[in-house]
ChimeraX commands (.cxc) that place a marker at each C-alpha (Angstrom):
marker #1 position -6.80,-6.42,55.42 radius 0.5
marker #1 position -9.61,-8.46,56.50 radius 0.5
marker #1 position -12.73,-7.13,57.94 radius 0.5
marker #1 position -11.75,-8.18,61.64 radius 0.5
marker #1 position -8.24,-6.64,61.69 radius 0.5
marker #1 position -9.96,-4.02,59.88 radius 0.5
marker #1 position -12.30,-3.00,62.75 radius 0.5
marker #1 position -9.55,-3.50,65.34 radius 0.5
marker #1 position -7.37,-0.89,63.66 radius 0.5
marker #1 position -10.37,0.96,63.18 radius 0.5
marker #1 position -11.11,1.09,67.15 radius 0.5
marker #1 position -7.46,1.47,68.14 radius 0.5
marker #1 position -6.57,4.38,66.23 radius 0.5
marker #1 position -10.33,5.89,66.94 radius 0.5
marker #1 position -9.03,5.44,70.63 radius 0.5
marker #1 position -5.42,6.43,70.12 radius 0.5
marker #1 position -6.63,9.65,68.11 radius 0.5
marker #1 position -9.09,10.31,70.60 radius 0.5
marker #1 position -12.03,10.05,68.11 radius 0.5
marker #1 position -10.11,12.88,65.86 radius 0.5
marker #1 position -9.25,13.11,62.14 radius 0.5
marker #1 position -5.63,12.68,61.41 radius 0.5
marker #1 position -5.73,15.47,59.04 radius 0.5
marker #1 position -8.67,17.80,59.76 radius 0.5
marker #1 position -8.94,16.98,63.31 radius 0.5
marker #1 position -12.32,16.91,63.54 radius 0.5
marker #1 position -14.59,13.84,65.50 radius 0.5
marker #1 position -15.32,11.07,63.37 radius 0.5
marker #1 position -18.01,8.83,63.49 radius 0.5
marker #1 position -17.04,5.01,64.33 radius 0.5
marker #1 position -19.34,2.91,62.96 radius 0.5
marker #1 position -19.58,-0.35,60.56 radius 0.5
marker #1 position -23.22,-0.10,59.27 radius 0.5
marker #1 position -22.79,0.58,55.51 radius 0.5
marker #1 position -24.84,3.46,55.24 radius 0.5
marker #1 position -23.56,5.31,57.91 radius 0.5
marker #1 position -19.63,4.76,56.30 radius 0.5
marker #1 position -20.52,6.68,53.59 radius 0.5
marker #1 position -21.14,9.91,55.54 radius 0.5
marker #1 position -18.56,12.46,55.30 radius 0.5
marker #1 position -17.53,11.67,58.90 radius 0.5
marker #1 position -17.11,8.13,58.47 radius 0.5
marker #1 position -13.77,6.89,60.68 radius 0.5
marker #1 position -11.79,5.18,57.20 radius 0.5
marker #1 position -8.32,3.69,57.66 radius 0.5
marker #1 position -5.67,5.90,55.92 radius 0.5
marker #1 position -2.30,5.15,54.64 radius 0.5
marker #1 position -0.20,7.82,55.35 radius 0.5
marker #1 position 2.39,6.81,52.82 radius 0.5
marker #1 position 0.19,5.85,49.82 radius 0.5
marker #1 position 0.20,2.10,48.39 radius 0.5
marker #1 position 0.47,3.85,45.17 radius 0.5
marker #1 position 4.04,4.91,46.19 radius 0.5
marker #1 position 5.56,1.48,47.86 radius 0.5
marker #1 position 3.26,2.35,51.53 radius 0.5
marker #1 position 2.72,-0.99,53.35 radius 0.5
marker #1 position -0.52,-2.02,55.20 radius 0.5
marker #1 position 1.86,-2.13,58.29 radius 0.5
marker #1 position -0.04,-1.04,61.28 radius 0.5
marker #1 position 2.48,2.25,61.91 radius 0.5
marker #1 position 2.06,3.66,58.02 radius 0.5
marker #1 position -1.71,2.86,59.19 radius 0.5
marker #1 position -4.28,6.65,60.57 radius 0.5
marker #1 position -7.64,6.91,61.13 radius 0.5
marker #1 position -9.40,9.39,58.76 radius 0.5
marker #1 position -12.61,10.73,58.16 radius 0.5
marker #1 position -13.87,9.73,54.72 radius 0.5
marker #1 position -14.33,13.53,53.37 radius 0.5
marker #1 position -10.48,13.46,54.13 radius 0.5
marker #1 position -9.46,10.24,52.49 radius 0.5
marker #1 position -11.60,10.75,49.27 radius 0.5
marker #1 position -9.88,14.27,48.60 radius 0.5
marker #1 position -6.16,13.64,49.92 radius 0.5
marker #1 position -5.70,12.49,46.26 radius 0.5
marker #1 position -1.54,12.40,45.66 radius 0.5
marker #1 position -0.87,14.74,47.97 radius 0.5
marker #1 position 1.78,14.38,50.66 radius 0.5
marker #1 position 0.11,13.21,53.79 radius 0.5
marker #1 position 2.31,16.14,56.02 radius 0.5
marker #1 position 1.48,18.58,53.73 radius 0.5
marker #1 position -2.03,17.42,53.23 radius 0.5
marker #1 position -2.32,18.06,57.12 radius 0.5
marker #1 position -1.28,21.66,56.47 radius 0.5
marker #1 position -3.26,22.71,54.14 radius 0.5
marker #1 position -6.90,20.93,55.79 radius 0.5
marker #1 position -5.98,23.10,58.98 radius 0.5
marker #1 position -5.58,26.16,57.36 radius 0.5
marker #1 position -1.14,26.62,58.63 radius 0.5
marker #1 position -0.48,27.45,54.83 radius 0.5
marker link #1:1,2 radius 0.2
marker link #1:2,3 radius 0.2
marker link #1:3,4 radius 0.2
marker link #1:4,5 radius 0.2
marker link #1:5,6 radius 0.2
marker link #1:6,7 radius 0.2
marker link #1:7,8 radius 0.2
marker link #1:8,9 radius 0.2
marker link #1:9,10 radius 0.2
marker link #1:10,11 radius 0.2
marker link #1:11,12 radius 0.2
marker link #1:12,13 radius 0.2
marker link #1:13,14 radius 0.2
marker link #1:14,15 radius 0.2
marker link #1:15,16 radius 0.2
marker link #1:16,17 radius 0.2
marker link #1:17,18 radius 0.2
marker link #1:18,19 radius 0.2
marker link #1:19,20 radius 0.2
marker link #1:20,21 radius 0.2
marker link #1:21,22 radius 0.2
marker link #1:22,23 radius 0.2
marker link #1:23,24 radius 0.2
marker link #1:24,25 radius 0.2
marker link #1:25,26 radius 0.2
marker link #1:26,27 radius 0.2
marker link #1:27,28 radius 0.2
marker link #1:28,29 radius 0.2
marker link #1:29,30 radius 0.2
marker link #1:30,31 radius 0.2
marker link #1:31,32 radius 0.2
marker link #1:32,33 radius 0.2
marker link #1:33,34 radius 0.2
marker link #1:34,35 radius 0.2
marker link #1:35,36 radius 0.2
marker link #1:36,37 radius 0.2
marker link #1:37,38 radius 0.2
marker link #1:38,39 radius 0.2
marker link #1:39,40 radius 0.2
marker link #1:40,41 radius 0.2
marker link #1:41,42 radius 0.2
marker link #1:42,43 radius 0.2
marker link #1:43,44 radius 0.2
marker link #1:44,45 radius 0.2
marker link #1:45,46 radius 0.2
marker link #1:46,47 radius 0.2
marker link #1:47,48 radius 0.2
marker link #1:48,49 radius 0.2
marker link #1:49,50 radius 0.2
marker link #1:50,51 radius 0.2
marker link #1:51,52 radius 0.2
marker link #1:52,53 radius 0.2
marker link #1:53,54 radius 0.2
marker link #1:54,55 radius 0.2
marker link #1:55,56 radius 0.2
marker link #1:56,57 radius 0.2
marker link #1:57,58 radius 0.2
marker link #1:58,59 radius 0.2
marker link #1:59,60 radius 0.2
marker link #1:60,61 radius 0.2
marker link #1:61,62 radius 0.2
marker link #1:62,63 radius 0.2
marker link #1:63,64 radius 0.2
marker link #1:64,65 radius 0.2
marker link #1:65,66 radius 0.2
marker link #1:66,67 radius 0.2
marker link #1:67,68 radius 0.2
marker link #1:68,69 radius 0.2
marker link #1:69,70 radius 0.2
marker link #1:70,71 radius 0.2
marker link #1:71,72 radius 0.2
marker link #1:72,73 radius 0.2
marker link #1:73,74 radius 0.2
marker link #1:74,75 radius 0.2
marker link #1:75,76 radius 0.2
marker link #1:76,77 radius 0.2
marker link #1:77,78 radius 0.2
marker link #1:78,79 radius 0.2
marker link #1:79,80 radius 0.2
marker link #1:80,81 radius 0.2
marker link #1:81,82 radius 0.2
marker link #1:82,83 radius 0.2
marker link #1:83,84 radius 0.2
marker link #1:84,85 radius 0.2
marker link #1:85,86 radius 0.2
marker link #1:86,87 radius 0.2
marker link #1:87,88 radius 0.2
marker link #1:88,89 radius 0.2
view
């Protein structure tokens, strides 16, 4: 995805998810200077069904993360991933 659509999505989710993590559900920061993307905060674009495992860049497989979320998900489920970052285990 190219840097523009990149930003839209960015801005729509960050509006859709009313500035909240789609896992941890805390506020994320929206922002596209470089240093501030690589605070924990950071809004990132997630892919709830991984690329790894056949997940397109289609805008509804397409969340709005914060980056201490996105870096840790690892292969984890993205439902149970949810679960476990808000403590319903």
């Amino acid at each position: 995805m190219d840097t523009r659509a990149g930003r839209y999505f960015r801005w729509l989710l960050f509006w859709q998810q009313q500035g909240r993590c789609c896992y941890c559900g805390e506020h994320v920061l929206l922002t596209y200077r470089p240093y501030d993307a690589a605070r924990p905060y950071a809004a990132t674009l997630e892919h709830l069904h991984r690329r790894a495992d056949g997940g397109t860049g289609h805008p509804s497989n397409l969340a709005m993360a914060c980056k201490r979320c996105n870096d840790t998900r690892g292969e984890r489920d993205w439902l149970s991933y949810t679960s476990w970052r808000r403590d319903e285990f």
